[in-house]
C-alpha positions as CSV (number, residue, x, y, z in Angstrom):
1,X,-59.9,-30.3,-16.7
2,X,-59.1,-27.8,-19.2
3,X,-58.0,-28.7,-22.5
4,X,-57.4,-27.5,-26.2
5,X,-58.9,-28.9,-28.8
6,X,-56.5,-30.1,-31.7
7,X,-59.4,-32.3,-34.0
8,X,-63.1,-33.5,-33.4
9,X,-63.9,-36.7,-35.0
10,X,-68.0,-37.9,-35.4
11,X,-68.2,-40.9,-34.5
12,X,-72.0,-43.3,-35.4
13,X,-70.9,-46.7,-36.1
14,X,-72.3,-50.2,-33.8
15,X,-69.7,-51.9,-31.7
16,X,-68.8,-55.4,-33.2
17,X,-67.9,-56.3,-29.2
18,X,-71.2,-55.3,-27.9
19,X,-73.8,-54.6,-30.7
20,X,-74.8,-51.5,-29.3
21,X,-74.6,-48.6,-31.3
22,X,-72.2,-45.7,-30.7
23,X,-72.8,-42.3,-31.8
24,X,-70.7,-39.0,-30.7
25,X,-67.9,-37.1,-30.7
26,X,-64.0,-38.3,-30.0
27,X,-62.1,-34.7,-28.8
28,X,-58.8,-35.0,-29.9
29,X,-56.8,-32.7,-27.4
30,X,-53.9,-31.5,-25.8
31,X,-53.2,-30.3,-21.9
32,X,-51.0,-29.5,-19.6
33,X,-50.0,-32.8,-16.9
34,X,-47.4,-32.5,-14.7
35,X,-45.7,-35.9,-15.6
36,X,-45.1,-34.4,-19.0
37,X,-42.7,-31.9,-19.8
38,X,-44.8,-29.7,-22.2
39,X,-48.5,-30.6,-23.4
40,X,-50.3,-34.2,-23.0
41,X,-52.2,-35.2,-25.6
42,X,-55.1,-37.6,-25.5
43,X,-58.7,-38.6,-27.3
44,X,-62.1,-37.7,-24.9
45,X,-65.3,-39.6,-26.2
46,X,-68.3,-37.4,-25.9
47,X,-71.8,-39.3,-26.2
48,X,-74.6,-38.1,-27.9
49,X,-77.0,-39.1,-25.0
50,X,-75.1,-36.6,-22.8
51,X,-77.3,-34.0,-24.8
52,X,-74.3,-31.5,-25.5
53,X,-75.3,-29.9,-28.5
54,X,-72.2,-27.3,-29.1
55,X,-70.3,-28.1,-32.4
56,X,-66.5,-27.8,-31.1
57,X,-63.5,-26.8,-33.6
58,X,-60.1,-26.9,-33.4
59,X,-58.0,-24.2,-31.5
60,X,-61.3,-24.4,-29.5
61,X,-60.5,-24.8,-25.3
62,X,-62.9,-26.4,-23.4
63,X,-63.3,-27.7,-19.7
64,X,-64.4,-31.5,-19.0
65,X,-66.1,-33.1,-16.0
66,X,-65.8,-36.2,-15.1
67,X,-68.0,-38.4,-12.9
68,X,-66.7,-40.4,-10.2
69,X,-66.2,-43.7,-12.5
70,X,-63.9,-41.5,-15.0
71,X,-66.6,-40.7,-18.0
72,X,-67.2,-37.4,-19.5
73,X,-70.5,-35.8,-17.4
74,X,-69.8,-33.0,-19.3
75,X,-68.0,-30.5,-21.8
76,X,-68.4,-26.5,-21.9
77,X,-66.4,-24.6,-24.4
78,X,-64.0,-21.4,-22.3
79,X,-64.6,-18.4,-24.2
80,X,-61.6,-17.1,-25.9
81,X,-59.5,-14.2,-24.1
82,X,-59.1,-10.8,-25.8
């Protein structure tokens, strides 16, 4: 899914529900969906233990892959078009 990047917020706090601690990235960003006339907008948590190490910036567009339960597998940034 291809999506631009609005904000990145760091995320490194523990979870009062679990205990476990939670360290990452939320990608705030917007894309097109064709129930929406115009751009969806949504948040994408990226885990550190996923082992993406790009720093991501708004007006930045990136593609996501998810796996077959509907978490993030991955994030690459599309290079910009001259």
């Amino acid at each position: 899914m291809s999506a631009r990047v609005l904000g990145v917020q760091y995320l490194d706090y523990v979870s009062r529900k679990s205990g476990n601690p939670v360290k990452g990235l939320s990608l705030h960003c917007a894309y097109k969906d064709q129930q929406v006339e115009g751009e969806a907008v949504s948040n994408f948590f990226v885990s550190d233990n996923l082992g993406i190490s790009l720093k991501f910036l708004p007006g930045d567009t990136v593609d996501i892959a998810f796996n077959q339960r509907g978490f993030i597998c991955d994030v690459k940034q599309i290079p910009a078009k001259n």
